[in-house]
C-alpha positions in Angstrom: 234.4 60.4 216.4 231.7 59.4 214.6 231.1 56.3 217.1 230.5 58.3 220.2 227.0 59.9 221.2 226.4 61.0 217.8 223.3 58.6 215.7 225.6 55.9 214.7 225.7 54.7 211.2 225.9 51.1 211.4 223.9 50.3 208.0 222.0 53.1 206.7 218.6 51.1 205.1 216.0 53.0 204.0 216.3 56.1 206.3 215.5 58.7 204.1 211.7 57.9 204.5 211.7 55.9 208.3 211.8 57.6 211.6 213.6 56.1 214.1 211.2 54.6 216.1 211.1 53.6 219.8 212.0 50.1 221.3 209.3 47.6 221.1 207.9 44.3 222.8 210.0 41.8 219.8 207.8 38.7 221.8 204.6 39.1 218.9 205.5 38.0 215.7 205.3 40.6 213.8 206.8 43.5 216.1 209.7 45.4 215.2 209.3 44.1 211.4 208.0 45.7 208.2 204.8 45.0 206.6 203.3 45.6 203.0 200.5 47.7 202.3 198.1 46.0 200.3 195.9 48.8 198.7 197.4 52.4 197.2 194.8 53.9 199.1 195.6 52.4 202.8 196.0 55.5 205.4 196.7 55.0 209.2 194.6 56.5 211.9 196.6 59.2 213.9 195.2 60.1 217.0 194.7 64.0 217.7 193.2 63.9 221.0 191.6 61.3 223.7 188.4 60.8 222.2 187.2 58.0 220.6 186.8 60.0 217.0 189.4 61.6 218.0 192.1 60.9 214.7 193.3 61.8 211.6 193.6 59.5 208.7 197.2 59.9 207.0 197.8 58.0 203.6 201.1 55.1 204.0 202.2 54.9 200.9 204.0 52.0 198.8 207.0 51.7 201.4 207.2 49.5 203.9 206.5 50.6 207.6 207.4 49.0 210.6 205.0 47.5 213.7 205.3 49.3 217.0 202.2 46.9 218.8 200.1 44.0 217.1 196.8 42.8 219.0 194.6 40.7 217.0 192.7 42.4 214.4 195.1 45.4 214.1 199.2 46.8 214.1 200.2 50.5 215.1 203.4 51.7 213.0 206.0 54.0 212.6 205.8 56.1 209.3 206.9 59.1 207.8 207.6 60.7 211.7 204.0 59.5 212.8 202.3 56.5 214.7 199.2 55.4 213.6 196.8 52.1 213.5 196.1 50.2 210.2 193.8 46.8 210.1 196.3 43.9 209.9 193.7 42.8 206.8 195.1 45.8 204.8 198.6 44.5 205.6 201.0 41.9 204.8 203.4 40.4 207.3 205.8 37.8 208.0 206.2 35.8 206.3 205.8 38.2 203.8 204.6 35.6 200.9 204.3 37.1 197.6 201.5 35.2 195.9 199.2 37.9 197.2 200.3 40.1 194.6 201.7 37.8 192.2 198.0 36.7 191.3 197.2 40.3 190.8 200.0 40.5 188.4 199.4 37.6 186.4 195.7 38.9 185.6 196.4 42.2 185.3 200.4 43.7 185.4 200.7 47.3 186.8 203.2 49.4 187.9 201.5 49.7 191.2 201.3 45.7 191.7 205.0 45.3 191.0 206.4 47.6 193.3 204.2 46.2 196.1 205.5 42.9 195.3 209.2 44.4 195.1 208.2 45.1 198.6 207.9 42.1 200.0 211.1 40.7 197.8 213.0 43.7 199.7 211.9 42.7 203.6 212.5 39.4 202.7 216.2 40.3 201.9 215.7 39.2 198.1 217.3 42.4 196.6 217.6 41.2 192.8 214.1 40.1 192.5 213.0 43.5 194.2 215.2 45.5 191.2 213.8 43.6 189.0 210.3 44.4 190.1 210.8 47.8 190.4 212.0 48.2 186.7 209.3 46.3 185.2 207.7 49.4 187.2 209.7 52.4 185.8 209.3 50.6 182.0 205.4 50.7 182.9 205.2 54.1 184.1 208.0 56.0 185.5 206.6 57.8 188.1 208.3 59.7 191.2 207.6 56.9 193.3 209.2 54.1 191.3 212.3 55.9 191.0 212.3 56.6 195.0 211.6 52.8 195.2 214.5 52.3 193.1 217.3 54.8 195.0 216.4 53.1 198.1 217.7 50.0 196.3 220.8 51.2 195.6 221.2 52.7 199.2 220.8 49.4 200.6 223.5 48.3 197.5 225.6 50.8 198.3 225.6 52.3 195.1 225.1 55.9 196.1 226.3 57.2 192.4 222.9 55.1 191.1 221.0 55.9 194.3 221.4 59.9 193.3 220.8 59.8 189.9 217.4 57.9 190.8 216.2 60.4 193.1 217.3 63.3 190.9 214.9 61.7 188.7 212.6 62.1 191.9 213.2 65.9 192.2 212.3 66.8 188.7 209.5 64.8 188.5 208.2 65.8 191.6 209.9 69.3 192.4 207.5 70.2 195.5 207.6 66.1 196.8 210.1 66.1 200.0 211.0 62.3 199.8 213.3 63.1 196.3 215.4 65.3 198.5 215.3 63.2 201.4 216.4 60.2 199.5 219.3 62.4 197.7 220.6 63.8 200.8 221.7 60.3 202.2 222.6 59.5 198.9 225.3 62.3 198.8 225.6 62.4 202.9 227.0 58.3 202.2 229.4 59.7 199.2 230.5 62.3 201.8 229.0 65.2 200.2 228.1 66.6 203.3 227.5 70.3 201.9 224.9 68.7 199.0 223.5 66.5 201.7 222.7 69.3 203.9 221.5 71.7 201.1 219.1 68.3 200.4 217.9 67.9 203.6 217.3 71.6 204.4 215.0 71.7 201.2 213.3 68.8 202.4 212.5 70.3 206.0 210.9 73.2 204.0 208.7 71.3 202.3 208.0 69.2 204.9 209.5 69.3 208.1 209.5 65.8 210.0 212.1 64.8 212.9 214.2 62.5 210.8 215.4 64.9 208.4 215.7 67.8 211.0 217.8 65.1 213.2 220.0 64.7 209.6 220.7 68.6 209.5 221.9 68.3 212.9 224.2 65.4 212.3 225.9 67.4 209.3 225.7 70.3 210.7 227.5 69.0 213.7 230.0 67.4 211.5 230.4 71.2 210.2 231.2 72.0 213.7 228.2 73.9 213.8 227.0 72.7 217.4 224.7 76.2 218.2 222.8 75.6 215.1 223.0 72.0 214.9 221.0 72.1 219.0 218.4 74.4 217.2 217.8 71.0 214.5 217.6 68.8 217.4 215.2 71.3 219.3 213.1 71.4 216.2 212.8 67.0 215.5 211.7 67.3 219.7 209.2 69.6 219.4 207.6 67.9 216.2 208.0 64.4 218.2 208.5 65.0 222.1 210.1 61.3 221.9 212.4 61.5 218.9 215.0 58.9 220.6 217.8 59.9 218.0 217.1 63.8 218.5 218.0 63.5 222.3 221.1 61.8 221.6 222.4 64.1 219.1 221.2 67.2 220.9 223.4 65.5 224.1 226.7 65.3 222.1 226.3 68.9 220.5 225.5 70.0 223.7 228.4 68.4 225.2 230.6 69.9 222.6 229.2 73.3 223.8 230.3 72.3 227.4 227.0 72.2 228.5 227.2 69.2 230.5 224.1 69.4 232.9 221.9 69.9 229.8 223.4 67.3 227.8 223.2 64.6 231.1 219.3 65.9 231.7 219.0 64.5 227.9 220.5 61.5 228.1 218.4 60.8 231.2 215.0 61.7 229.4 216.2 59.4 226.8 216.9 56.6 229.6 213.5 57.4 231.1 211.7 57.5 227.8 213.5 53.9 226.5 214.9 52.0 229.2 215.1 48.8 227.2 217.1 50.5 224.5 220.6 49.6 224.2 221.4 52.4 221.6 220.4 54.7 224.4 223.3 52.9 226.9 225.9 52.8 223.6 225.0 56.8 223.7 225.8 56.7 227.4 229.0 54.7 227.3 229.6 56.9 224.7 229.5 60.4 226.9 231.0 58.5 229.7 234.2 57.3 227.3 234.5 61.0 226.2 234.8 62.3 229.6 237.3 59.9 230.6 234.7 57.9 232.6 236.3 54.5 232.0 234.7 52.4 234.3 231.0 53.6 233.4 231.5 53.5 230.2 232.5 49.5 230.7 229.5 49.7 233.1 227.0 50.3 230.4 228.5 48.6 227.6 227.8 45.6 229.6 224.4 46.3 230.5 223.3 47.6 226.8 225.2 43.5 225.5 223.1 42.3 228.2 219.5 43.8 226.6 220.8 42.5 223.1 223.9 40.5 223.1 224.5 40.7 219.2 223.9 44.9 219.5 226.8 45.9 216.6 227.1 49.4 218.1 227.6 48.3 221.4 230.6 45.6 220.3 231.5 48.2 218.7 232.3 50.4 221.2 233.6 48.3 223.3 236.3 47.0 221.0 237.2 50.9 221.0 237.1 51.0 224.5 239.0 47.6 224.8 242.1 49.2 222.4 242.2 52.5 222.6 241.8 53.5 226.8 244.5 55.6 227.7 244.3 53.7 231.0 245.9 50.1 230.4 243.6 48.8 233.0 240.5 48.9 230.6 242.7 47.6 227.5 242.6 44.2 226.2 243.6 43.9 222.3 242.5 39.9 222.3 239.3 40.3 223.2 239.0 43.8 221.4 239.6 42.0 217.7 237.1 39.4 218.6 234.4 42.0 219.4 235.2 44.1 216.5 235.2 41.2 214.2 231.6 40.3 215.6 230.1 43.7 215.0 231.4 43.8 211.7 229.9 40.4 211.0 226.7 41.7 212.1 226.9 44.8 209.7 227.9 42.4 207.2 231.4 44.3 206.7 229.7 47.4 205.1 230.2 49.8 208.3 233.4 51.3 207.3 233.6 53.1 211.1 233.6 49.6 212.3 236.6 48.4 210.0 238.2 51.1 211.8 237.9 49.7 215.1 238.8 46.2 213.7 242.3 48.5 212.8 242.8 49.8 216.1 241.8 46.6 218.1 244.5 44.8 215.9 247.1 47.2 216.7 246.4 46.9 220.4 246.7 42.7 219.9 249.9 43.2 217.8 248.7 42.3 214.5 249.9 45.7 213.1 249.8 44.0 209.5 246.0 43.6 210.2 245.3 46.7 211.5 247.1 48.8 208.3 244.8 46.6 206.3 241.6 47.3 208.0 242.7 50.6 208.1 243.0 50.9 204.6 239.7 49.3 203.9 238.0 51.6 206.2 239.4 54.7 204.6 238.0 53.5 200.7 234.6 55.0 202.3 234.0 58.5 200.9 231.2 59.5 203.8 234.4 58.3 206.5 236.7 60.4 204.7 234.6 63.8 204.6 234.0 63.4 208.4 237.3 62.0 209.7 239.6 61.8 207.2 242.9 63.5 209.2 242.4 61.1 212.0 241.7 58.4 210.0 245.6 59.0 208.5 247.2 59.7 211.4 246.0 56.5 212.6 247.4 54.2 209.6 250.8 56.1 209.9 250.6 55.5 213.8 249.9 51.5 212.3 252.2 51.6 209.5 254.8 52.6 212.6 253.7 49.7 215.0 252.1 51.9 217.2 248.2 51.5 218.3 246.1 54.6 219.0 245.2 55.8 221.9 242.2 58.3 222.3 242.4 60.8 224.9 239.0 62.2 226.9 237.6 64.7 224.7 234.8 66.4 227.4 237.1 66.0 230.7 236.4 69.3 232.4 
């Protein structure tokens, strides 16, 4: 179940080219939020060792990263599965105004300037404006980049058919350029085309192997059932980035699946060690503990991971699944389920199909059969759902169709 221990999908934005980065102090302004490179030519410095010269400089790029630490004259970020330091003066952040490049435009219009600008019209959540920029881009010179620019649009949109045609446009403009592939593999993984998606991301690792995409092999492989090779993905994003937070997660529930518990519970504890103000890391845990039929932790740390971020959509998440679907009635509680569910969903913005599938079972639990056939429904119009759960999800709407909730039995009770 896609839900438990696995990297959850709540709202895939802009993956293809972000690593998952590590919990940060959200007291500064402008941590834990994107900024916008100002110049082409911006690079990061990487350290390499614990000298003071001791750094590489590694070009950013025209997407936008996201701030790890401010001080006062500079911002470390998370980019292309590196951390490096940039001068906040070669940055723009919140509150992401966009006369900065707006001026540039109205002197001289480039392709460059406009998809900058469609930049800060993207962070700032204005998505129409940032299309429009980025085809004033493509009619000025349709490059690889404008075109990744674009697909990464029509992720966010949801319009994976438009999203893969873009970055086919990437991979034959740019056949040796990882990011094309990258940005086609979610395309197809989200339209539950999990054998194109892998093929994607596999040719993206050979041309330039980074955690994130070796952390997406693992997922689809693991969906594949493909746990042996899918720990050897996982292995690979660790080694490349000792503190991959979403590569310990997935190597725990593959590792699990393999029945090798004490491995799988030394990962979650690095993980816990490594982010202990994470509440995806206590979802994960809540997650393992539900699947081995450990009720009352998995309550335990559902409680603590809403008590680090109340609003967290995985966590009501799970704990509207835990709420309706416990074998043990002591832990069930449809009421409160449906309200939970309906939260994360709101929080999603009702484009997490896995959660409109909690919404179905939560109703069932409360009686509102009705309800949960039509959630169930609505969940099951997502293609990448289907390809990974589709049996379950229609034993489920005949078990709702029957005015009967689900109930989910421990999975890794030894």
């Amino acid at each position: 179940m896609r839900r438990l221990i696995a990297v959850p999908c709540l709202l895939v934005v802009s993956v293809a080219v972000a690593a998952p980065v590590p919990k940060v102090d959200t007291s500064k302004s402008w941590v834990g939020k994107q900024v916008i490179v100002k110049d082409n030519n911006a690079t990061m410095k990487v350290k390499t060792g614990g000298g003071e010269g001791d750094y590489e400089l590694h070009p950013i790029g025209v997407l936008s990263p996201v701030v790890l630490v401010e001080t006062a004259d500079a911002i470390e970020i998370s980019w292309a599965g590196r951390t490096g330091t940039v001068p906040k003066a070669d940055v723009i952040g919140p509150p992401y105004e966009v006369e900065f490049f707006t001026k540039q435009i109205d002197e001289k219009p480039t392709a460059e300037l406009y998809l900058r600008r469609a930049g800060v019209y993207k962070v700032r959540g204005d998505a129409d404006d940032a299309l429009a920029d980025v085809n004033k881009a493509i009619d000025l010179s349709p490059s690889h980049t404008a075109f990744h620019h674009r697909g990464l649009l029509h992720l966010d949109a949801r319009d994976f058919e438009a999203a893969a045609a873009d970055f086919e446009r990437c991979v034959e403009l740019e056949p040796e350029n990882a990011f094309g592939y990258r940005g086609r593999g979610e395309a197809r993984e989200l339209s539950g085309k999990v054998g194109d998606a892998l093929a994607d991301y596999t040719k993206a690792n050979e041309l330039a192997p980074e955690p994130w995409t070796h952390t997406s092999v693992g997922r689809l492989l693991t969906v594949k059932k493909e746990y042996a090779k899918a720990e050897a993905e996982y292995d690979a994003a660790l080694k490349l980035n000792p503190k991959h937070m979403s590569a310990y997660l997935g190597r725990a529930g593959v590792r699990f699946e393999q029945k090798k518990d004490a491995d799988a519970d030394a990962d979650l504890l690095a993980v816990e060690k490594l982010f202990p103000n994470e509440p995806q890391v206590q979802v994960s845990r809540a997650s393992a503990a539900f699947r081995r039929g450990r009720y009352a932790d998995a309550d335990r740390l559902l409680a603590a991971a809403l008590r680090l971020n109340p609003k967290h959509a995985g966590a009501l998440n799970l704990r509207a699944w835990l709420l309706a679907v416990c074998p043990d009635a002591e832990f069930r509680d449809g009421a409160k389920a449906v309200e939970l569910a309906t939260e994360a969903c709101k929080q999603t913005k009702w484009k997490a199909y896995g959660f409109l599938d909690t919404l179905a079972a939560a109703s069932a639990e409360a009686g509102k059969f009705d309800d949960a056939v039509k959630w169930q429904k609505q969940a099951m119009e997502d293609a990448n759902l289907m390809a990974r759960e589709g049996e379950e999800l229609k034993k489920r709407l005949e078990a709702y169709t029957a005015k009967k909730p689900h109930r989910e039995e421990p999975k890794w009770k030894r």
